[in-house]
KOLSE-479653 format. One record per residue (C-alpha): z, y, x; residue in three letters. Coordinates in pm, 1 decimal. Each point is the difference from the previous one (the first is absolute). Layout:
BEGIN
<<Z, Y, X>, ALA>;
...
REM end
This chain:
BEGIN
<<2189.5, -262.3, -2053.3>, UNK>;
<<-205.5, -191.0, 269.9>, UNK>;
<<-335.2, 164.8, -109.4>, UNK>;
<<203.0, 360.0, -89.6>, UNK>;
<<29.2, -22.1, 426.3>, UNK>;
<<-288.0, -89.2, 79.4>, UNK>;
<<-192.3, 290.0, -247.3>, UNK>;
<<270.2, 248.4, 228.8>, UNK>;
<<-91.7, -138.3, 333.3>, UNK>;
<<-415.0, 19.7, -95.5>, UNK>;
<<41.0, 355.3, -139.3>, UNK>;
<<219.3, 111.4, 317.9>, UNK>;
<<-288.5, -111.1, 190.5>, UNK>;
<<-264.4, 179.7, -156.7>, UNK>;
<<222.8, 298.0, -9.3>, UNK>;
<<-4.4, -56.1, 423.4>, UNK>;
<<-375.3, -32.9, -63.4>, UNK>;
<<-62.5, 316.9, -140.7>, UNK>;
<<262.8, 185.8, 255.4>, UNK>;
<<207.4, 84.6, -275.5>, UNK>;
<<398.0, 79.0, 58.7>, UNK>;
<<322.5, -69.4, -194.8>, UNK>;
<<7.7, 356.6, -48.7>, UNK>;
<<-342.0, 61.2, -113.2>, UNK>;
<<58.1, -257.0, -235.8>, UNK>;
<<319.1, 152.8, -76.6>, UNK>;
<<-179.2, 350.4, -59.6>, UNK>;
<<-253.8, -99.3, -230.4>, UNK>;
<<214.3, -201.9, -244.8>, UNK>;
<<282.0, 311.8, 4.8>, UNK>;
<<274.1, -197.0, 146.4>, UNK>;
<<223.5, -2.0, 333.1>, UNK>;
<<-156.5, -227.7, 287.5>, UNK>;
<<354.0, -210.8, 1.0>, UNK>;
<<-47.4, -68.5, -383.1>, UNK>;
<<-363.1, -140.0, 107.5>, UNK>;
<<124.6, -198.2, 257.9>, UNK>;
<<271.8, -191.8, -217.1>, UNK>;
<<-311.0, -48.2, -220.3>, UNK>;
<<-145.7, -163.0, 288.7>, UNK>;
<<341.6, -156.6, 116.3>, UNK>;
<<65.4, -95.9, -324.4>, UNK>;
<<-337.6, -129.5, -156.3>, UNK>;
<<116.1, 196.7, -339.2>, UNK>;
<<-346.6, 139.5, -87.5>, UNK>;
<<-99.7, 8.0, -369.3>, UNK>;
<<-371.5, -53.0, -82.9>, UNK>;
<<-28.4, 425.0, -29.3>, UNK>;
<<133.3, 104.5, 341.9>, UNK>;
<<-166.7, -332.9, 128.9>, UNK>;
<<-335.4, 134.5, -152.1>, UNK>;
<<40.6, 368.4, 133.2>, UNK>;
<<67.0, -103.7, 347.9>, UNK>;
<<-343.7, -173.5, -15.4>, UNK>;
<<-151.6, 273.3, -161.2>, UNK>;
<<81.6, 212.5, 322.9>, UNK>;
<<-282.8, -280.4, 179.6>, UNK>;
<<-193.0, 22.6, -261.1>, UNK>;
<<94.6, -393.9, -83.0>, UNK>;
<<29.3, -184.8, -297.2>, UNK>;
<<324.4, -258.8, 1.9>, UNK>;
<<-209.9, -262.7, -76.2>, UNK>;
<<-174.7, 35.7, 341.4>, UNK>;
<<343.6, -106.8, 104.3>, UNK>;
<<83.0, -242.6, -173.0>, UNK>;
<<-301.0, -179.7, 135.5>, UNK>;
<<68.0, 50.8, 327.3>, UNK>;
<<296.4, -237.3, -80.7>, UNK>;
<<-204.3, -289.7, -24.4>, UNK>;
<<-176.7, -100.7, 303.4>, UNK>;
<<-395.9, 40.9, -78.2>, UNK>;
<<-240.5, -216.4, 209.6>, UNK>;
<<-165.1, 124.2, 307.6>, UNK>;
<<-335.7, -62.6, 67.0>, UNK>;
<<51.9, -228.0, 333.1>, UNK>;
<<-386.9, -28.9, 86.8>, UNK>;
<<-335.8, 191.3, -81.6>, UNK>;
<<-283.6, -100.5, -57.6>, UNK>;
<<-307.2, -9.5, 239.5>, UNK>;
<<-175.7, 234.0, -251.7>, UNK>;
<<365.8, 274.5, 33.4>, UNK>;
<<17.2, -80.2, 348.5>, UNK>;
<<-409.6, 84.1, 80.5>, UNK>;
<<32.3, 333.7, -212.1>, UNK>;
<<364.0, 83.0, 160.3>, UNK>;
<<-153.1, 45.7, 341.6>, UNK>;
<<-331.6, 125.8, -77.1>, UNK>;
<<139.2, 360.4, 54.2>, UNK>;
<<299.8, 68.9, 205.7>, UNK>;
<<133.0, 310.0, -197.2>, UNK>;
<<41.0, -293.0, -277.4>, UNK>;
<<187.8, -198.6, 231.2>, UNK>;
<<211.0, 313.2, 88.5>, UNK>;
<<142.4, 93.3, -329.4>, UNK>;
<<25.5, -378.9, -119.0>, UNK>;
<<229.9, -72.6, 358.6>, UNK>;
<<224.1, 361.0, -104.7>, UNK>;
<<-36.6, -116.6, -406.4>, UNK>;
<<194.2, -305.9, 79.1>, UNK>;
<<245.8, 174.6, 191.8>, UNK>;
<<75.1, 243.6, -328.5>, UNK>;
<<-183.8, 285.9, 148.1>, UNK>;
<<-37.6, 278.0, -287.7>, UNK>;
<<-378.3, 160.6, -46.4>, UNK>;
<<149.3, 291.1, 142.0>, UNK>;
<<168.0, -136.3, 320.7>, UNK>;
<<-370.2, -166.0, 92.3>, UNK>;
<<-167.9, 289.5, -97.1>, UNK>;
<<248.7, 182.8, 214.3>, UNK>;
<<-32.7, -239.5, 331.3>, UNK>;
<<-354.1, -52.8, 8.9>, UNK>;
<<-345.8, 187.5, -11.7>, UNK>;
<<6.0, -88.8, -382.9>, UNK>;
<<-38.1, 211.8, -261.9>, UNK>;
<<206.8, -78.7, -323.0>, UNK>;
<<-297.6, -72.1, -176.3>, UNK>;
<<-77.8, -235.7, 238.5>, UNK>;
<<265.7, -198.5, 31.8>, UNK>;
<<36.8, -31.4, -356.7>, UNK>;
<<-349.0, -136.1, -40.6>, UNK>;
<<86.2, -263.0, 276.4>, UNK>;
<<321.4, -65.6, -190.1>, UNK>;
<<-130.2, -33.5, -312.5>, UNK>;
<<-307.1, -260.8, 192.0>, UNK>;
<<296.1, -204.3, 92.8>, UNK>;
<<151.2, -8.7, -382.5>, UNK>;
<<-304.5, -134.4, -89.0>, UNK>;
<<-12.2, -223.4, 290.6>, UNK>;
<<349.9, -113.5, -172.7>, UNK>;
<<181.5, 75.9, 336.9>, UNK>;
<<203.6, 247.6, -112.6>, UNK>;
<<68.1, 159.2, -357.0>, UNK>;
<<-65.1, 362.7, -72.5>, UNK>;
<<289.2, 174.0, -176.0>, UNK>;
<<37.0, 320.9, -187.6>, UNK>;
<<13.7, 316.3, 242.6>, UNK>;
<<-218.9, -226.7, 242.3>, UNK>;
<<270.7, -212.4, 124.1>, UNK>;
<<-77.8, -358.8, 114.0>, UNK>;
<<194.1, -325.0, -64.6>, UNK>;
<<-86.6, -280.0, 297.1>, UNK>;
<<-138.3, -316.8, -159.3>, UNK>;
<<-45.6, -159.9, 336.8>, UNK>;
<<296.5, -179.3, 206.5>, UNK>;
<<60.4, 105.9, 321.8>, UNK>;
<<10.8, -381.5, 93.3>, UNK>;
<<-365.3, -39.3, -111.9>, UNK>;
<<-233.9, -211.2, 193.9>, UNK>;
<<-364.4, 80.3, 82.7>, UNK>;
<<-235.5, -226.8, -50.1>, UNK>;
<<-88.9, -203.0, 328.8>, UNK>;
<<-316.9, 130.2, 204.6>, UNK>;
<<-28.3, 208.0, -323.9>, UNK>;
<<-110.9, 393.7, 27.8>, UNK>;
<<385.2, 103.7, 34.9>, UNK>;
<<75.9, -228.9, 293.5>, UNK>;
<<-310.3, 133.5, 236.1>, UNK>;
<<121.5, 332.4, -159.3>, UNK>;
<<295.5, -73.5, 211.7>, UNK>;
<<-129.5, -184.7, 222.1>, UNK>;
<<-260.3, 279.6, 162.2>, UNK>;
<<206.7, 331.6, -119.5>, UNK>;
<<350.0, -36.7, -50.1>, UNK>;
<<77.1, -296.8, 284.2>, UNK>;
<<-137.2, 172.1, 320.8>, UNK>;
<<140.7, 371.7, -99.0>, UNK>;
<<348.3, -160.6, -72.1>, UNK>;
<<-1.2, -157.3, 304.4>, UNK>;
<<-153.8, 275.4, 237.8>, UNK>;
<<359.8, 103.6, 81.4>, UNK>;
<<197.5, -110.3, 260.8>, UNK>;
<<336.9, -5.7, -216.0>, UNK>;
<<208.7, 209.2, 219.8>, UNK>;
<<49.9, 307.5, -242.0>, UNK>;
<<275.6, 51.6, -258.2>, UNK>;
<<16.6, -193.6, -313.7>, UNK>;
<<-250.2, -247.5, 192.1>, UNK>;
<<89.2, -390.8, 138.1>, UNK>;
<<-157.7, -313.5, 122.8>, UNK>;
<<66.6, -337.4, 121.1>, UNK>;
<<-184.8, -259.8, 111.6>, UNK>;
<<196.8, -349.1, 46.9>, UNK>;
<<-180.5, -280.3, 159.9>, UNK>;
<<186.9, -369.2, -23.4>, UNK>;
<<-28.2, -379.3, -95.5>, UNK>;
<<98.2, -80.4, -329.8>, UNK>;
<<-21.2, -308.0, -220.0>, UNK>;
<<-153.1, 21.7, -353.9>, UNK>;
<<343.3, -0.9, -165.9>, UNK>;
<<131.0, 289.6, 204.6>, UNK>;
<<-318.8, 199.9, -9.1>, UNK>;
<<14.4, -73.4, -441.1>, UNK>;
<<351.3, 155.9, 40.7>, UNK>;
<<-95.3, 287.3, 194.0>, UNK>;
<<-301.4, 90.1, -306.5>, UNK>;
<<288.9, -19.4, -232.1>, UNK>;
<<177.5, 236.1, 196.4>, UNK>;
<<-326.3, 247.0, 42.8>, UNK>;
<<8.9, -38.0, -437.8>, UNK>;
<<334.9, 147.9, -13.1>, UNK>;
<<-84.7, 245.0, 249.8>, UNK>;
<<-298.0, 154.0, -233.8>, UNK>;
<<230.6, -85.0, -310.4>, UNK>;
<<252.1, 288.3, 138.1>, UNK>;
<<-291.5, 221.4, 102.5>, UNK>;
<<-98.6, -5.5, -305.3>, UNK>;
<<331.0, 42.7, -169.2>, UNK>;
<<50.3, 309.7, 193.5>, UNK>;
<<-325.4, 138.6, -75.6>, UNK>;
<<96.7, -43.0, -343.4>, UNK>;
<<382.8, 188.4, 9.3>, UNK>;
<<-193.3, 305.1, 219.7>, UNK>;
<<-240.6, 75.1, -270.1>, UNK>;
<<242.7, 195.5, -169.3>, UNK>;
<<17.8, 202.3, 334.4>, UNK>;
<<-197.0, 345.8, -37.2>, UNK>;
<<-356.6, -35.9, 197.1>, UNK>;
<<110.4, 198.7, 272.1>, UNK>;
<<284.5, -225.2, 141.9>, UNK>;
<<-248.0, -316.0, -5.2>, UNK>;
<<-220.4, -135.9, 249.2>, UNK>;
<<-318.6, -190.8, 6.1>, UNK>;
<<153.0, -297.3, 163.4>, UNK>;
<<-217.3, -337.7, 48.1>, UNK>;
<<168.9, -303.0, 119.4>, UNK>;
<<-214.6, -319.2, 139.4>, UNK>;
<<175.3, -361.4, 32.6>, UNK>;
<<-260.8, -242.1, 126.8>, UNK>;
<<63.2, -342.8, 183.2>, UNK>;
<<-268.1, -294.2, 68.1>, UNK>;
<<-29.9, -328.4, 219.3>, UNK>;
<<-181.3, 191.5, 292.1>, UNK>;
<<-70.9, 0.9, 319.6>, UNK>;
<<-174.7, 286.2, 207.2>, UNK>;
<<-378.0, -34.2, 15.8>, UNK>;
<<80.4, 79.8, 433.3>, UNK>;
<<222.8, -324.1, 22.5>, UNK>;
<<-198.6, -202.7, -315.8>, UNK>;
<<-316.7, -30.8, 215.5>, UNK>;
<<159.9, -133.4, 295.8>, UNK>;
<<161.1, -291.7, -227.2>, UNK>;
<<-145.4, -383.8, 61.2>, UNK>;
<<-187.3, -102.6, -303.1>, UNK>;
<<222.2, -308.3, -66.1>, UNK>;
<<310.9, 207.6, 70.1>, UNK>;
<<-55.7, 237.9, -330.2>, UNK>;
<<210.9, -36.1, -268.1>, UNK>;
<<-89.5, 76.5, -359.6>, UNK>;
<<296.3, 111.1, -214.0>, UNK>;
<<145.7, -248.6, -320.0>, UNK>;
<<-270.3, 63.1, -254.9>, UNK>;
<<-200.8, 284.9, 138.3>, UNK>;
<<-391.0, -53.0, -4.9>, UNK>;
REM end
């Protein structure tokens, strides 16, 4: 009964996916939209009405049934992905909307793209084994959002010399947008506590990004969030300090 639920809740996301209704649903298998909602309600499909109501997505059941079992992520690239994903921005572009279950035709839509176009970048990433190419040209993420770049690698100066100084050219004032900047003293133990805190933080962004995929494209947001916290002090006060008075953090080189 467990895995009857969870087959329901996957297929009533896709359906949210694809933008279809209860009563479209209810229209193409000939029956009233309350009878398909105790079907939902209920979890009392039988392998034929399961079957047609993936047929209306052009899905097979067995694509849901493996979306029951958690599939590994790819949580790092490798220099060779990383050096080819930001050789050409476009790329970059429909692998960023890709991961965020953009269809061909939303890209194509948003951006100076034609649909050949982005098809030819998405199929570069299928063979780049970030993302799997479906039938009807839909994509399946094979990448984590948590993934890590690789450190001084091509993604990081990516970031590092395009993404970090346009996010930050703002001064955080407009709606939707918010800062802080905290300055204190804090002992190792308190400032371990704190990263724990930041994990949980990007834990429930992440969860959130995850629930408002099912949200048609038009009531979501490019939103990027930024938690960063080091053993610092300002470069203005730093080169005023006495050389015996500087103090090197526990275990920091």
């Amino acid at each position: 009964m467990a895995q009857t639920a969870a087959i329901v809740e996957v297929l009533k996301r896709r359906l949210k996916e694809h933008g279809l209704t209860y009563a479209q649903v209810a229209e193409a298998l000939d029956l009233s939209e309350a009878s398909v909602k105790r079907l939902f309600a209920e979890r009392q499909f039988s392998l034929r009405r399961l079957d047609q109501v993936c047929g209306l997505m052009g899905l097979e059941i067995s694509e849901l049934v493996r979306e029951l079992k958690p599939e590994p992520r790819i949580q790092q690239l490798t220099l060779e992905q990383e050096q080819e994903l930001v050789s050409d921005d476009r790329l970059v572009l429909v692998a960023m909307c890709s991961l965020n279950r953009w269809q061909v035709s939303e890209i194509h839509a948003n951006y100076d793209l034609t649909e050949t176009e982005v098809i030819g970048y998405v199929a570069r990433l299928d063979r780049m084994g970030l993302l799997e190419l479906l039938p009807g040209n839909r994509t399946k993420p094979l990448v984590g959002h948590d993934f890590s770049w690789i450190k001084n690698g091509p993604l990081q100066r990516f970031i590092e010399t395009k993404v970090q100084p346009d996010f930050f050219n703002c001064d955080f004032n407009g709606p939707g947008e918010f800062r802080l900047f905290l300055n204190g003293m804090l002992s190792t133990h308190s400032t371990d506590s704190v990263h724990q805190k930041m994990r949980r933080l990007a834990q429930e962004f992440l969860h959130c990004h995850q629930e408002d995929q099912a949200l048609p494209l038009g009531q979501r947001f490019g939103v990027s969030l930024v938690v960063a916290m080091r053993p610092w002090e300002m470069e203005v006060f730093a080169k005023y300090r006495r050389p015996e008075a500087r103090k090197p953090y526990p275990g920091k080189k």
